[in-house]
Structure formats: structure tokens, C-alpha cells
N, C-alpha and C positions, 0 to 999 in steps of 0.2 A: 396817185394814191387810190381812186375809182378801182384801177385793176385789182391790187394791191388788199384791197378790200373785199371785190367780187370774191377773189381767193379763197381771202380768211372765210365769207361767206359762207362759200360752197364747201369749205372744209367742215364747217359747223354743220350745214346740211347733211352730207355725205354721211357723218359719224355718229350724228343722230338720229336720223333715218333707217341705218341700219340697227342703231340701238332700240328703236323700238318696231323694226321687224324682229329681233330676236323676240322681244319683249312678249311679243303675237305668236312667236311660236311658243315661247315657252310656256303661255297660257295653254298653245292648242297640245300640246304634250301634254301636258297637268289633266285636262279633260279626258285621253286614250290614257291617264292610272303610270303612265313617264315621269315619275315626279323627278327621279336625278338629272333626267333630261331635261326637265324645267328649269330645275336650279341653274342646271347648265347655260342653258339660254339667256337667263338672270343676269350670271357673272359674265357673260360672254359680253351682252347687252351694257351692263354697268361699262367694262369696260373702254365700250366703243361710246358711252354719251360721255366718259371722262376726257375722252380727245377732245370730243367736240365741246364741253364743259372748261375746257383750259383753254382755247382758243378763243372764246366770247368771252373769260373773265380780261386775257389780254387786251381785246379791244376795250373794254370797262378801265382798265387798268392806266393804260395810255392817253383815255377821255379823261381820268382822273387828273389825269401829271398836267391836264393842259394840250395835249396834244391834239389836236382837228382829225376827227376819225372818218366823220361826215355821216352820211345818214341815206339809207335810200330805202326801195322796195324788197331790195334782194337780204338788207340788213332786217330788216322786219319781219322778212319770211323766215330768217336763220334763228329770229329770236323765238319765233311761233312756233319751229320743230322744237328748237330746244325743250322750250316748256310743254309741250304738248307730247313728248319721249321723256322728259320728268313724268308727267303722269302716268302716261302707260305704264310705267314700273311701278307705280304704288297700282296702280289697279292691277297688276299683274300679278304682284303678290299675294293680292288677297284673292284672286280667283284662284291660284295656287293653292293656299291655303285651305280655300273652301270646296278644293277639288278632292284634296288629300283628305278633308275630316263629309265627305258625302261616298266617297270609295269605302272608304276605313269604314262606315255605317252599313253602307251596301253590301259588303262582305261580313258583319256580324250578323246581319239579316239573312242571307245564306247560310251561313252555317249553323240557324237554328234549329 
């Protein structure tokens, strides 16, 4: 099971990790006035912490039924990307957001 775990782990890692690299770009696009390519990043990002999101509810899932899933350092670290790539996206939107409404300012002030 150890293995079998490290696995699911490293999948959680992988899928999350890259989710909130998108996450970071789509912030740094939002900053260079990119905003479709923010979004982009967003949905790209969502979708890659949804793998890793359905993967860690399975181990939850299984812990539920009774099943021994066990517990180590590498499970603790996959649960710390998780949440820690859950955040990024809420911070990522609002820098989005706040990117889009100091541009959209920045340009009425030009064209006074």
C-alpha cells in the first residue's frame, strides 16, 4: 500500500503544483494588462488542481469506508500543496481583478 500511496501522493503533488504555477502566471499576465490570458491560466489551473482535488477526496473517501490508507510525510506534504494551490487561486483572482480595475484607471487618466 506505501507504494500505492507515494503514487496517489505524487499525483496530488504533480496536479497541484502545476495548478498553482498556472495560478502565478496568470497573476503575472494580469500585471502586463493579459487579462484573457489570466483567465486563461485560471481555467487551465482549476483544471489541473481538479485532478489533483479528486484524487485526495479518494483517499478521504476510502479512510471513510474503513479502509487503512495510512499516513506519512509525503501524505502531509500533498495535503499542504493542495491547500496551499487552493489559495493561490483565490489570491490570484483578486490580483486579477485588481489588475483589471488599476489598468482600466490608468488608461482613463491618459486619456484625459
Amino acid at each position: 500500500m506505501v507504494e500505492g500511496l507515494e503514487m496517489t501522493c505524487f499525483q496530488i503533488i504533480s496536479n497541484v503544483g502545476a495548478a498553482r504555477s498556472s495560478y502565478i502566471e496568470g497573476i503575472q499576465k494580469a500585471k502586463a494588462g493579459d487579462f484573457d490570458g489570466a483567465r486563461k491560466c485560471i481555467e487551465e489551473g482549476q483544471k489541473l488542481f481538479l485532478v489533483g482535488h479528486e484524487v485526495h477526496f479518494e483517499l478521504i473517501q476510502k479512510e471513510a469506508q474503513g479502509v487503512e490508507v495510512g499516513g506519512s510525510l509525503i501524505l502531509v506534504h500533498a495535503e499542504d500543496q493542495l491547500m496551499s494551490a487552493e489559495s493561490f487561486k483565490i489570491i490570484a483572482e483578486e490580483m486579477i481583478a485588481s489588475y483589471e480595475r488599476i489598468i482600466e484607471l490608468e488608461n482613463k487618466l491618459e486619456n484625459k
